[in-house]
N, C-alpha and C positions, 0 to 999 in steps of 0.2 A: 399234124402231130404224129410223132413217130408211134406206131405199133409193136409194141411184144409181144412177140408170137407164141415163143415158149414155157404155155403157163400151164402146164399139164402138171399135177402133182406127182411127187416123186415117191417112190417103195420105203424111202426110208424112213418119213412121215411117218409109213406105218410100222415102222417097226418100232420106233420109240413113242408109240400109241400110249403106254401102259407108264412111260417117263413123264411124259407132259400131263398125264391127269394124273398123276400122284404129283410132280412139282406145282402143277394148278390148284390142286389142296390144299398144299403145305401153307402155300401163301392167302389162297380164300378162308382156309381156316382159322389164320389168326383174328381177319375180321370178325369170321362168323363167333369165336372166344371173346373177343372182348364187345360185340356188341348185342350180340343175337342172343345166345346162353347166357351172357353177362356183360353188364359194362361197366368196362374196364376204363374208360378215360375220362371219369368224375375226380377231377383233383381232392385230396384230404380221404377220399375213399380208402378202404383195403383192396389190395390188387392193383392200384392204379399204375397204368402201365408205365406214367412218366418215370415213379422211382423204380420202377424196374431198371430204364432207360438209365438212370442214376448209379444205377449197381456196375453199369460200364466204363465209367470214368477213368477209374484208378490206372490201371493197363491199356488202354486201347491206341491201336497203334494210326498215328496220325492224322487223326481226327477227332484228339484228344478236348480242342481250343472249340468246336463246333459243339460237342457234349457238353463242356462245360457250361458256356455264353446258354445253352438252353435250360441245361438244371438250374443255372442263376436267376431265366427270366420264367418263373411260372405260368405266364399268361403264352408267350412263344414256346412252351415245351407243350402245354395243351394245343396250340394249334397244330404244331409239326405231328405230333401224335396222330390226332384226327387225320389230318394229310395222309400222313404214312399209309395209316389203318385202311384209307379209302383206295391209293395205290395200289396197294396187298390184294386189296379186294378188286380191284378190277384188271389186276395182272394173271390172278390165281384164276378167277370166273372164266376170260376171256381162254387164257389157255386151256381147260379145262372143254370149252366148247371151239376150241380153234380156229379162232376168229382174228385175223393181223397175229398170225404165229409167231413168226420171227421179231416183229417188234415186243409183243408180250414177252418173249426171249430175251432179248436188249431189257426188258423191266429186270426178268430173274440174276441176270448176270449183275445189272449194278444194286438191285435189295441184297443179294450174296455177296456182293463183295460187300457193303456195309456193316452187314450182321461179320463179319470176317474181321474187318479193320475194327470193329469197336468192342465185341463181345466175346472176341476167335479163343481170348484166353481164359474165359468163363469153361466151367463142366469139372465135376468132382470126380466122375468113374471116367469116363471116357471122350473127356477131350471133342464134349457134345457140341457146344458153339463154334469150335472150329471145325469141324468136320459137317456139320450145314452150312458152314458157309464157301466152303472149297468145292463139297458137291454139289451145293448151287451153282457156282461158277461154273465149273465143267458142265453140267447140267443145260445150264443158259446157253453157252456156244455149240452143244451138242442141237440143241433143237432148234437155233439159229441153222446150222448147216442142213437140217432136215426138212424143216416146217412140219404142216399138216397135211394128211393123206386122206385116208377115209375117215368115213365118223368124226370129220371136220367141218364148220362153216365154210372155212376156206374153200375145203372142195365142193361143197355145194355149190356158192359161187363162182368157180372156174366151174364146174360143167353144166352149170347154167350159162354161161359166157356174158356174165353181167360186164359192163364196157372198162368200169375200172382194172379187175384183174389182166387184161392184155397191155397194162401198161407196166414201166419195167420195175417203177417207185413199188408196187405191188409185189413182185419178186421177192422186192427186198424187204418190206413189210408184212407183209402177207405168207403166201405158201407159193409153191410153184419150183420149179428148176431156178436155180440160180446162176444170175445174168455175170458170172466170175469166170472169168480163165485163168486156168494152169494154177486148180484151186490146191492141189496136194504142197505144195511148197508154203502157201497161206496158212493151210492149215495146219502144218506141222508147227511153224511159227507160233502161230498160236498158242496151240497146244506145250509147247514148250516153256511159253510166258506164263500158263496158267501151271505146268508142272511147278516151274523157280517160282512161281507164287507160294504156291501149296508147300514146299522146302523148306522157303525162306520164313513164312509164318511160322511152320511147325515148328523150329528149331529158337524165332525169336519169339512164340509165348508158352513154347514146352521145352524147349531144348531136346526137341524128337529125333532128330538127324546125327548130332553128335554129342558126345559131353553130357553132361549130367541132368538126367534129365527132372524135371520140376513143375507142380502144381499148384498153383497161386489162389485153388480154387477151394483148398484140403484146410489151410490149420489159418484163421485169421491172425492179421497183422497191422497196428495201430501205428502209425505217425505221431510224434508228441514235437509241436514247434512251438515258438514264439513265447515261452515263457517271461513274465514281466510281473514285478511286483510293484504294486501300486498301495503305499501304506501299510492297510490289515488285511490284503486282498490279494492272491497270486491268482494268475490267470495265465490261460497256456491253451493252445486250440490244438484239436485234435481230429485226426483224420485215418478213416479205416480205408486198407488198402489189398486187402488180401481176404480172403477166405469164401465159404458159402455165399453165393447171392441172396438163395432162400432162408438166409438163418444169421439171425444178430451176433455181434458178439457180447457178449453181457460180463458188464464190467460189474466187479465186486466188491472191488476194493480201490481208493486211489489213497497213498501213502506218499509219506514226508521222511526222507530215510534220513540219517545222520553219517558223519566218515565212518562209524563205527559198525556202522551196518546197523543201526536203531533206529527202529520206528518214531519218530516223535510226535507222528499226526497221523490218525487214520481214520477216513471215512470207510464203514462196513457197508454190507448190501441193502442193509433196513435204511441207512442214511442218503445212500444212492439213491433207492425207490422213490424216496420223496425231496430226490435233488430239484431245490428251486428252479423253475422254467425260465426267470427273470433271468439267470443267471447263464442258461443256453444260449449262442448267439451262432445260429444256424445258417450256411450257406447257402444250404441246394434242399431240392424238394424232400430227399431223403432227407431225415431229421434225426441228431442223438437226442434220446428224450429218456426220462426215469419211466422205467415200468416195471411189472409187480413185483418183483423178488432183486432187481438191481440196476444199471444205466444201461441200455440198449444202447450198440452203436450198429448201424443196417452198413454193407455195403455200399461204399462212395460217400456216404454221410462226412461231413464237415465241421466245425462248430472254435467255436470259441467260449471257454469255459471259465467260469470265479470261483473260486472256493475262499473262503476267511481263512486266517492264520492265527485268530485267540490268542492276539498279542506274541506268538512265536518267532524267534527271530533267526531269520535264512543264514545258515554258515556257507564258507564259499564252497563246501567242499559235502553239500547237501544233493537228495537225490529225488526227482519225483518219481513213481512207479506208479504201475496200473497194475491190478491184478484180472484176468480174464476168469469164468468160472470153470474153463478147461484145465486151470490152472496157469494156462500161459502169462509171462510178467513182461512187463515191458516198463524200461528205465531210461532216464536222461539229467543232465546232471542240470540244478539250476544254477544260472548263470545270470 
C-alpha cells in the first residue's frame, strides 16, 4: 500500500486557528440553541425551527421544490430538522477540536451554501442570511486549503504518527500538506466561482451589484389567488411572501369593494380574531390562523380561505382587498 509521506501540518492551519473555531461555533451553536438552552424541534411548539424553515420558501433560489415537498410533509420536515441539527453539531464540534479538518470544511461550504440558496434573501438591516452564507462558503474553502495546525487533533495525530494520517485520503480529510500541484491556478478558480457566486446572489436577492436595489425582508407582501364562488361562499387562498420572518402580518380588514370604489362587505379586526378555523385550509407547517386583536399571516404561510357573502351578489367589476395593520392594502379583482 502506497505511503504519504508528507503529513507534516502546515503554518497556515495556524493562522486561521481563530476562523475555524468561530466557524466551529457558529454551527455547534445552532445545536447547542435548539436543544441544549431549548428545544427547538417539538413540532406545534413556539420557536419550532421547522416554521422557521417555512419562513424560506417564498424567495429561495433553487431549491425552492425541496422546501416546499418538506413544509408539506410534517412528519419529513421533523426528521430533516433533527438531521440538520445533528450535522451542525458534529461539523461545528469537530472543527472546533480539528479533527478530519478539511472534510468538516467540505460540511461548512455545502450548510453555507444551503443557508445561501434558501434564506440569502432573508435579513431586514443588513442583508444577514446572505452574508452568512457567502462567508461560510469562502470560509469552508479557506480552511479546506489550510487544515489544522496546532491546538488541533489532527496534529496530535500526525505527530504522534498514528498509521492512518500517512496515508494520502488523510491529506485530503484530515490536515496535513496537500497532495495538489500547481495548486495557485486551482485555487484562483475557485475563488472566482465563489466571487460570481457571491455577485450573482447579491444582485438576484438584493439587487446589490446594479439597479435598484431591494429588500423583500422590510414591508410584507400577500399573494391573493384562486378566487371561486361557490353559492353564499367566496373563497380565495392566500399566501405571504415578503416581509419580517420574525413578525406576522396582521390582517385587519378583508373587504368586498364595488366599481365605485364601495365597500359592500367588510370584515373588521374583532371579526378576524375569531375567523372560523373550519374555514382555514392550511398548507405548510406555518399556519394563517385568527389571533388576538386580527388574522395572523407568518412568513411562507399558505391557506385557503371561505368567508360567506349574506346573500350579496358579486358584480363583474367587484374587488377583494386586504387591509394589513401597517396600513398596507392589497386588491384583486373577482373574477
Amino acid at each position: 500500500m502506497k505511503i504519504y509521506t508528507e503529513s507534516t501540518a502546515t503554518p497556515a492551519g495556524l493562522i486561521t486557528l481563530s476562523l475555524r473555531w468561530v466557524i466551529g461555533w457558529t454551527y455547534f451553536s445552532a445545536f447547542w440553541r435548539r436543544l441544549i438552552l431549548d428545544n427547538k424541534l417539538i413540532p406545534d411548539e413556539a420557536g419550532y425551527i421547522g416554521e422557521k424553515f417555512n419562513h424560506f420558501l417564498p424567495n429561495a433560489l433553487g431549491i425552492k421544490p425541496i422546501i416546499e415537498y418538506l413544509v408539506s410533509h410534517p412528519d419529513a420536515l421533523q426528521t430533516s430538522m433533527v438531521v440538520f441539527t445533528m450535522i451542525e453539531a458534529i461539523v461545528g464540534l469537530l472543527l472546533i477540536l480539528g479533527l478530519f479538518t478539511r472534510l468538516m470544511s467540505i460540511g461548512v461550504f455545502f450548510l453555507a451554501l444551503g443557508i445561501l440558496l434558501g434564506s440569502g434573501w432573508l435579513g431586514t438591516t443588513c442583508l444577514d442570511e446572505w452574508q452568512i452564507g457567502v462567508l461560510g462558503i469562502a470560509s469552508g474553502f479557506v480552511l479546506f486549503l489550510s487544515g489544522s495546525d496546532h491546538y488541533s487533533l489532527d496534529r496530535i495525530l500526525i505527530n504522534r504518527s498514528v498509521s492512518f494520517t500517512n496515508r494520502k485520503w488523510f491529506a485530503f480529510l484530515g490536515s496535513g500538506r496537500l497532495p495538489v500541484k500547481n495548486t495557485a491556478p486551482k485555487v484562483l478558480a475557485m475563488s472566482l466561482i465563489i466571487f460570481g457566486l457571491t455577485l450573482f446572489t447579491n444582485q438576484y436577492f438584493h439587487g446589490g451589484v446594479f439597479g435598484t436595489l431591494h429588500n423583500k425582508s422590510v414591508r410584507p407582501k400577500v399573494e391573493i389567488s384562486n378566487i371561486q364562488q361557490h353559492g353564499d361562499q367566496l373563497s380565495f387562498q392566500l399566501f405571504r411572501t415578503e416581509g419580517a420572518d420574525v413578525y406576522g402580518s396582521f390582517l385587519i380588514a378583508i373587504q368586498i369593494v364595488d366599481g365605485n370604489g364601495h365597500t359592500v362587505k367588510d370584515m373588521d379586526q374583532n371579526q378576524l380574531a375569531e375567523f372560523p378555523a373550519e374555514n382555514i385550509r392550511n398548507y405548510y407547517v406555518a399556519k394563517i390562523k385568527p389571533g388576538k386583536h386580527s388574522l395572523i399571516l407568518p412568513l411562507g404561510a399558505k391557506a385557503d380561505l371561505s368567508i360567506s357573502l349574506s346573500g350579496l351578489p358579486i358584480g363583474d367589476d367587484y374587488m377583494l382587498k386586504l387591509v394589513d395593520i401597517s396600513g398596507i392594502e392589497w386588491s384583486v379583482p373577482i373574477k
